[in-house]
N, C-alpha and C positions, 0 to 999 in steps of 0.2 A: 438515524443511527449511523453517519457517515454516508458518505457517498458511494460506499459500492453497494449498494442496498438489495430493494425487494425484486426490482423487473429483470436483473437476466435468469433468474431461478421462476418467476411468476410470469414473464410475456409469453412464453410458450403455452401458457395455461389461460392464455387470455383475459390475465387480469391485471387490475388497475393500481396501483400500491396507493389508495388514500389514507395511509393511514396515521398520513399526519392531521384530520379530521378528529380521529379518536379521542384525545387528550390533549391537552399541552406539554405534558412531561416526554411520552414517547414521540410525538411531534418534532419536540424540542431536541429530542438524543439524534434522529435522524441527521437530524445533521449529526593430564599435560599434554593435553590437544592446544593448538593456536586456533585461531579463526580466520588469519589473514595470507598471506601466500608466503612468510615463515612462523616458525615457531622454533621451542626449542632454544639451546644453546645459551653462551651468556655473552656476554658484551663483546669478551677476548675469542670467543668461539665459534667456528661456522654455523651460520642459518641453515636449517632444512626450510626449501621453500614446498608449495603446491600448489599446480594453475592448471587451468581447462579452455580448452580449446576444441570448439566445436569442428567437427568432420561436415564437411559440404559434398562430397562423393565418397560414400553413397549416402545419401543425404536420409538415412534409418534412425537416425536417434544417436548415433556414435560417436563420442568423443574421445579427444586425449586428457589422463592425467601425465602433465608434465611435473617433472621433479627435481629438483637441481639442492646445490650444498654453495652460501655466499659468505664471504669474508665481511669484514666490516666494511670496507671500500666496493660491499656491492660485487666484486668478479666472481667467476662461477670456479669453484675448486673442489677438485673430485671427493668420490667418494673414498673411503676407506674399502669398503665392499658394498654389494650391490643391495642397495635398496629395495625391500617390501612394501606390495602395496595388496587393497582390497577393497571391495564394494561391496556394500550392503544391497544393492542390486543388482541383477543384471552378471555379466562375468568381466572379467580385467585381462588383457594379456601379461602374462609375465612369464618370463622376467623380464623388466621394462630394458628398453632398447634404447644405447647411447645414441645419441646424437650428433653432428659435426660441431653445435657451441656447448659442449660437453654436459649437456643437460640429457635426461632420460627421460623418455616416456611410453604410455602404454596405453592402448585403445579400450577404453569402457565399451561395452555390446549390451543396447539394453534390454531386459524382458521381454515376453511377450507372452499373453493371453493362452491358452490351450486351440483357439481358433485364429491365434497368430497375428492380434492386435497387439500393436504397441504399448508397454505397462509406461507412462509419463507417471512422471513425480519426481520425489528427492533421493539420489543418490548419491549418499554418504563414503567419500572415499578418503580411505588413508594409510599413511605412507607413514613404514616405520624405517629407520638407520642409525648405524650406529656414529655419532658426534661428537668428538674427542671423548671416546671414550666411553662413551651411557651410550643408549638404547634411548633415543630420542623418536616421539612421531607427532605427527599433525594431520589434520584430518579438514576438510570441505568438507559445500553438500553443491554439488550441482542439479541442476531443474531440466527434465528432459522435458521436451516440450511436442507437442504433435507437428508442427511448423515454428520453424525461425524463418525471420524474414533476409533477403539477400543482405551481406555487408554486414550484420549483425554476430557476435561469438557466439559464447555457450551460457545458455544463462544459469545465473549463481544464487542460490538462497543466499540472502543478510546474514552475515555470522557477528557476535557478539552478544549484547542483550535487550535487541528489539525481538526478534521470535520468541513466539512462547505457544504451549497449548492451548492459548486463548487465544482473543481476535483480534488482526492486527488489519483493521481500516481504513479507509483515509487516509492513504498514502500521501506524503511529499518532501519534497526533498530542496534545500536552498541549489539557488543557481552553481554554487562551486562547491559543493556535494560535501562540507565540513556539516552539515547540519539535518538529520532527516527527523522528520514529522509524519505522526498516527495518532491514529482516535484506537482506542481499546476497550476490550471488558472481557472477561474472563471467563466470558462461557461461548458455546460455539454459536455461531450466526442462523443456525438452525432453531436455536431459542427461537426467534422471531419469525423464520422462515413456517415456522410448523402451526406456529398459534396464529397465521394469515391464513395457511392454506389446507388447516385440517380442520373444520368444523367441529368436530370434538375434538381439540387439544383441550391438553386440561391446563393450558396455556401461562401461566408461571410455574405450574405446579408440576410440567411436565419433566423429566430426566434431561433434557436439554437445558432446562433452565434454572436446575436444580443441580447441576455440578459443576462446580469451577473447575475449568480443565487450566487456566494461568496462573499467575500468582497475582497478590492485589498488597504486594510489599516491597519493599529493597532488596537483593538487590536491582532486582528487574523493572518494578512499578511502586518506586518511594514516594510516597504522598498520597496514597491511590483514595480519593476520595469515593465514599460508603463501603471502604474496606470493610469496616467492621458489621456492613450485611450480609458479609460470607461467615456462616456459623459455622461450618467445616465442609466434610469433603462430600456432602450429599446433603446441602441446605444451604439456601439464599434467600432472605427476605427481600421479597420485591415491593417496597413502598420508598414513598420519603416523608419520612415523620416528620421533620423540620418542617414540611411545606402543608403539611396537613392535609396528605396526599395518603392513606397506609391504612388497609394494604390497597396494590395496587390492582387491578382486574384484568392488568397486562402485561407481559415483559417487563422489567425495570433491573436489569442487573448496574451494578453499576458500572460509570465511564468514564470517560475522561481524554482529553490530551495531551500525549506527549512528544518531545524531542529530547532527541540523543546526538550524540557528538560522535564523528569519525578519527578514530583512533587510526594511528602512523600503518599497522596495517591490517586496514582499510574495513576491519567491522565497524559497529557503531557501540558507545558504552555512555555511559556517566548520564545516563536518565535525568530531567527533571520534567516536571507537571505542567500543565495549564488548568487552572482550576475556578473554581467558585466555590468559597462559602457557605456554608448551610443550606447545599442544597442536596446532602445525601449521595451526589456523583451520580444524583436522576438527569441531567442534560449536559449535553459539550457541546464547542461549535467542531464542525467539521467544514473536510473538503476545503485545507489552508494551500494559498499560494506565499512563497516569501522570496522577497526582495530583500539584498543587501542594500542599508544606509551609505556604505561608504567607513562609518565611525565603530565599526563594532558592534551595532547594534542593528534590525531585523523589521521591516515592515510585513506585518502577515493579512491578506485578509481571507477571510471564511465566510461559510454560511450558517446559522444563526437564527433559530425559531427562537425569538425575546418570549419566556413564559407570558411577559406583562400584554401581551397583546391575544393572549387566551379569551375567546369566546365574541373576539370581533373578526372586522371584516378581513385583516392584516394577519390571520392566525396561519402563518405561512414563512419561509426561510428567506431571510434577506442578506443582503453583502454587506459584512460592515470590518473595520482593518485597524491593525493599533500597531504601536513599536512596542519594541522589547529587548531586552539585551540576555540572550542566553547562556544557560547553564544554571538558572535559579529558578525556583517556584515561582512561578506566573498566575498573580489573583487576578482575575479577569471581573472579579463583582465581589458583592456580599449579599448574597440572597437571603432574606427573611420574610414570615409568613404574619398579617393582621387584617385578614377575613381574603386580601390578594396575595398577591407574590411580591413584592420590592426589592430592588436592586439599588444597594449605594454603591460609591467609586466605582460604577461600570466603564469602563476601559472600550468599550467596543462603540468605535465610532462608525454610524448607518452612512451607507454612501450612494450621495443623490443620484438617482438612476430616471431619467426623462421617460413617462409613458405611463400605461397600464400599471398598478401597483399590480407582482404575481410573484409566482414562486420562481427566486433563484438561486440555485444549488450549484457548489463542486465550482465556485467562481477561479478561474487562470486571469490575474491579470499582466499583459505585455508592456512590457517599459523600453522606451528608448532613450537610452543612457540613463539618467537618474529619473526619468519623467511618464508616468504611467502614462498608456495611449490605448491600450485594448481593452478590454472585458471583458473574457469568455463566460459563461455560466450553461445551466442547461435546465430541464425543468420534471423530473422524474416523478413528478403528480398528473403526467398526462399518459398514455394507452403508449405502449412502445413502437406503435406506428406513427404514436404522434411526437417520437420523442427526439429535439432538434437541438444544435448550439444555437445558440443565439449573444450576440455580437456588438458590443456597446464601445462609442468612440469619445474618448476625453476632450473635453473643450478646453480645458484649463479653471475651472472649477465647479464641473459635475459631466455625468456620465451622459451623452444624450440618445435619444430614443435607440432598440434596437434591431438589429437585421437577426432576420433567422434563415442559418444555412440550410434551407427548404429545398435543394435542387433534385430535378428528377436524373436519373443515372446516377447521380453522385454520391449524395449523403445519404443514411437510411436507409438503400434499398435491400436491404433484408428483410426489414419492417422488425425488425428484435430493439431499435433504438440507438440513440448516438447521444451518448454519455460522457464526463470526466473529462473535458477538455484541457489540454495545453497545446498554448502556442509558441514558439520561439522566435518567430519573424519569417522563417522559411518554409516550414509546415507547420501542418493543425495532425499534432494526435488525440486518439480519444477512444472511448469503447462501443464497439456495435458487437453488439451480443453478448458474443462469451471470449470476444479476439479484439488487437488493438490493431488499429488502423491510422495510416499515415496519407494525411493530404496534402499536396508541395502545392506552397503558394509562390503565384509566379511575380507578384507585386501591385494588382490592381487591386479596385476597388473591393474590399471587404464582403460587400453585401452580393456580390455578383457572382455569376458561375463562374465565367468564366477566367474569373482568377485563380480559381482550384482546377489543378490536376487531377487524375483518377487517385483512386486508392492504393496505397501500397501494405501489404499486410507487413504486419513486422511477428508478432505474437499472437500463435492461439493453441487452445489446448487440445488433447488427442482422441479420439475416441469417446462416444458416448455411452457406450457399454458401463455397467455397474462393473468397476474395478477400486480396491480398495487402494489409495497414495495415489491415484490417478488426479492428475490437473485438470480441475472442473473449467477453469473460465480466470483468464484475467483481465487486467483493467488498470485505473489511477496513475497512468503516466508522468512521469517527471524526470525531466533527462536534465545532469549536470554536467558541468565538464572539469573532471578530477583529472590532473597534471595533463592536460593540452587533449584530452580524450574523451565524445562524449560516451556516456553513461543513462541509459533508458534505466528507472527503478518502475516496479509494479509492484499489484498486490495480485497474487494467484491462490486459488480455492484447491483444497484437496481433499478429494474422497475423504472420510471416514468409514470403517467397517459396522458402525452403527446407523449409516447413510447422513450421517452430519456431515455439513462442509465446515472446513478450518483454512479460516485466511490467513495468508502471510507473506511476509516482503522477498522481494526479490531484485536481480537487477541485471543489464545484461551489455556489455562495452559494444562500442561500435569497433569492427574492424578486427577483432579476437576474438 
């Protein structure tokens, strides 16, 4: 069910996530506010913008909301009178304080526990003014996080219409950040978390799996394939008829993926699908890397449990990569059921990988200039002390054998695992535990130590105290570089008050 799955919630509990063994189907899923820095106003009228800027002394959780008022030509022109602002957490100073480039701002202070732990989560801040005239405001959500890493701003929830009450997965995002990609479903990640690790769950049948907390319509998730197994707001049928699967004895909400397009300022909107055919929106691939053609059009590849390889030795997630041209319905097959599974016009081309046939997941591949040359993957069907990147190099027409970054001091040594790789040619990020870690490569050999540097933490969450909107753990790195700046996107986990976690997108600039 995407790649931020079962082991950083199950390795502490020393368990093994097999549970792409189970079935083929759950196998197979494994894989007038603005939202942008203005709002407000109309063509001929000042922008109310709003930005964050993370505080590094004293380095508490405290940030700034900046606030400024811009003309069409972009220059900063005052206010009329002095702008309101507020947090839905935490306290705000005001009344915000001018500035020398005539912008105002005002220091967010965030919560904290009754035993004086840090509250991390989303706070929602917003700024009302008056804008020729109206009472105009616009509103963020900033991400306080338990640790930012050096060089890095403040990090931002995704505003537009990728967040939702449901699960947003399988983070990624194209290289020049017009494009971001997720696997979804609309109930919280605890559906599955609960019916592994509770021995009496009552396992679809449970309140986790039983309320759709997102929508499974337009305008957020148009196309949403096995929509119509959401029967309301306290019922999901979990099978898939079509496949002659129903009901099912496990999980099965339904899934799917999607990309959305980054709008001028800078949410993401205009949803469309990747889908399959008659198969109920019982499987997705997950864990896409994508490459720009050049032409407009999107090289993606993913990982990919083929149902057709259910009950052999290959019943495991492989790399396989198609084009596509976005902002339309993506059929990636036509699944139908006559005693197997069959797939016409399947789209997903398997890509030859030299060695042991095994499970690979959460593939990053690295291109130089137009010419794939890397292969990250990793393999989360093994114990999260066993769990490694590993390292496949392009010959010029298939993948050959690969290395596994197996170093002692370097990789893994938490023993929680090392997950969801990307690479960019200078570092390797990826997830160990519940934090994202950076390793700078110096330019040798791949498969060697001593080409990686130590680790640099970039992101981790705060406190493991039961607090409700608390950041459990993130993960699924992908840095783009929007107007000359890179840009880290993640998925991070937040408490629920019913102990569910809910994922969702996030993102954080370098150098702001």
């Amino acid at each position: 069910m995407g790649r931020f799955r079962f082991d950083q919630y199950t390795s502490a509990l020393g368990f093994v996530p097999l549970l792409f063994g189970i079935a083929f189907i759950l196998s197979s899923c494994h894989s007038s506010n603005s939202s942008g820095t203005g709002g407000g106003g109309s063509a001929s009228s000042p922008v109310l913008n709003l930005d964050f800027t993370r505080n590094t002394a004293p380095a508490d959780g405290s940030f700034k909301a900046v606030v400024w008022l811009s003309n069409s030509g972009g220059a900063v022109v005052p206010f009329s009178s002095a702008p309101t602002l507020s947090t839905t957490l935490g306290t705000i100073s005001v009344p915000p304080t001018l500035r020398g480039d005539g912008k105002s701002e005002a220091t967010v202070t965030p919560a904290t526990t009754p035993a004086g732990a840090l509250v991390t989560g989303e706070y929602r801040v917003t700024v009302s003014a008056m804008v020729a005239g109206s009472n105009t405001s616009t509103s963020r959500t900033a991400i306080v996080m338990g640790q930012v890493g050096s060089g890095w701003g403040q990090p931002f929830s995704v505003e537009g219409l990728v967040n939702t009450g449901g699960t947003q997965d399988s983070l990624a995002v194209s290289p020049d950040g017009q494009y971001l990609f997720l696997q979804y479903y609309p109930v919280t990640l605890t559906c599955f978390l609960d019916f592994i690790l509770n021995p009496g769950s009552l396992g679809p049948n449970s309140i986790y799996c039983q309320t759709p907390l997102g929508p499974v319509a337009a305008p957020e998730r148009p196309n949403m394939p096995g929509a119509n197994r959401v029967l309301s707001a306290t019922s999901i049928h979990h099978g898939c008829p079509s496949l002659n699967f129903d009901p099912s004895p496990f999980p099965v909400p339904p899934i799917a993926q999607y990309g959305f397009r980054r709008q001028s300022d800078g949410s993401y909107a205009e949803p469309f699908v990747f889908l399959f055919t008659g198969n109920d929106g019982c499987f997705a691939p997950w864990g896409p890397s994508v490459h720009a053609n050049g032409d407009g059009t999107y090289r993606m590849f993913v990982a990919f449990n083929d149902p057709r390889n259910a009950g052999t030795a290959s019943d495991f997630a492989h790399v396989y990569d198609f084009n596509f041209s976005p902002g339309v319905t993506q059929t990636l097959g036509n699944v139908s059921y006559s005693g197997v599974v069959q797939i016409s016009n399947f789209v997903l081309n398997p890509a030859t990988i030299s060695g042991t046939d095994v499970h690979r997941g959460n593939p990053h591949v690295h291109y130089v200039g137009n010419t794939p040359s890397l292969l990250f993957y990793d393999d989360e069907t093994q114990s999260a002390a066993n769990q490694f990147i590993h390292v496949s190099q392009w010959n010029g027409s298939s993948w050959g054998v690969a290395s596994t970054l197996n170093f002692a001091s370097l990789f893994n040594t938490s023993g929680n695992g090392n997950t969801q790789p990307y690479f960019d040619g200078s570092q390797l990020i990826l997830r160990e535990g519940s934090r994202l870690l950076a390793f700078p490569y110096n330019g040798g050999a791949i498969g060697s130590a001593t080409s990686w540097g130590s680790p640099i933490l970039l992101l981790a969450p705060g406190s493991t105290v039961f607090q409700s909107g608390n950041v459990t753990v993130v993960g699924e790195p992908t840095v783009a570089t929007i107007n000359g700046q890179d840009v880290l996107y993640f998925v991070y986990g937040l408490q629920q008050a019913d102990g569910s976690i809910n994922l969702r997108a996030g993102y954080v600039r370098k150098g702001s």
